[in-house]
C-alpha angles and dihedrals in degrees: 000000000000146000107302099007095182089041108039096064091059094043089055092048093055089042095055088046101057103071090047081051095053083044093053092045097062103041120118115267101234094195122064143258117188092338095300127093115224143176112288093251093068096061099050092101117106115202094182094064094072094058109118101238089056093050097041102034109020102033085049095067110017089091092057094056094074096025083066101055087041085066104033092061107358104054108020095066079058093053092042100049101101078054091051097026096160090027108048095118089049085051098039088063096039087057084047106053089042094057090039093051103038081059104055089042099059094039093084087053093043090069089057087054082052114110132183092203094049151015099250098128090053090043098056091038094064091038086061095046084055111055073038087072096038086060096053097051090048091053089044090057096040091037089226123174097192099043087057091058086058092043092052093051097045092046083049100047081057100056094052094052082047099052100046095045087040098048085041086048090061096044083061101046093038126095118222090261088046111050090083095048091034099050078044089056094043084049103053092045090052090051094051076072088080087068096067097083088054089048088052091047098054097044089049085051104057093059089277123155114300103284085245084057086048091048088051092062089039088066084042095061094040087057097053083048089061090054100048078052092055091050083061096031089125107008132103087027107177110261090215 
């Protein structure tokens, strides 16, 4: 036992990255840009993220991908414990192989939903992550096991869907010098979902709204995602 000891792993584990960062940082590009090899830092600019399909259409809904999954087995064992109490670890991994599995199982049908004239995977996708909150806040108010298992494997089944159009969105924005930086940038978008949980917690914990009330708006802000996503539903295509 030491000082912090919730904190202190984390810290050891930045502080060990950051020389391997300033390392990385300074090795030799071995592919091209423009004829001339250069330090890595210098080819860390994607052109490709500022194309209109992939602001208005990707980076719309990339957050939610992960946010989902955050909330489908991350969160929701949290909001049922009082429900599971003794068997909250046993829970906690059935939520999360549901979740898990339900999205491995519908990813090779997202890529039939994929099309090169619309946004409709991205758009079901979303619209599956959706009704996949909504059922977690419902099975947080009812305190409903078996409503969180639904809403695990609905939460999963969008973030599948969301994953594979996304991932096919940027192959098709993306430049043959882009598609690595640009899938890197997708990707970390998509990742910044597994903060929304912390967000809910410490607004629920400053005397904010019930976290059922904060999951209700949630849904509400998923939803007006979806429809930022159907203005552009076939707008800003790639020319490529």
């Amino acid at each position: 036992m030491g000082p912090w000891p919730e904190q202190l792993p984390f810290a050891l584990h930045i502080l060990l990255t950051l020389p391997l960062a300033w390392l990385v940082l300074r090795a030799p590009e071995t592919g091209l840009t423009g004829g001339v090899p250069g330090p890595l830092v210098n080819q860390l600019r994607v052109p490709a993220a500022g194309h209109r399909r992939f602001t208005r259409v990707v980076v719309v809904v990339a957050p939610w991908i992960f946010a989902s999954a955050a909330l489908g087995y991350g969160y929701l064992p949290v909001l049922l414990a009082p429900t599971t109490s003794g068997l909250g670890i046993a829970y906690a991994t059935l939520l999360t192989a549901v979740a898990l599995g339900a999205s491995a199982l519908v990813q090779p049908w997202a890529k039939r939903l994929d099309s090169r004239d619309s946004a409709r995977g991205l758009l079901v996708g979303l619209a599956v992550i959706t009704a996949g909150i909504a059922l977690v806040a419902a099975a947080g108010q009812t305190q409903s096991w078996a409503l969180g298992i639904l809403a695990a494997a609905v939460s999963g089944s969008g973030m599948g869907v969301g994953m594979v159009s996304g991932a096919l969105e940027v192959q098709r924005i993306a430049g043959p010098a882009d598609l690595a930086g640009l899938t890197g940038v997708f990707y970390a978008i998509a990742y910044s979902g597994f903060l929304l949980p912390t967000v809910l917690a410490a607004l629920a914990g400053h005397g904010g709204p019930p976290v059922p009330l904060l999951l209700v708006a949630v849904t509400a802000m998923a939803a007006a995602c979806g429809w930022l996503v159907l203005r552009s539903y076939r707008r800003h295509l790639p020319t490529r």
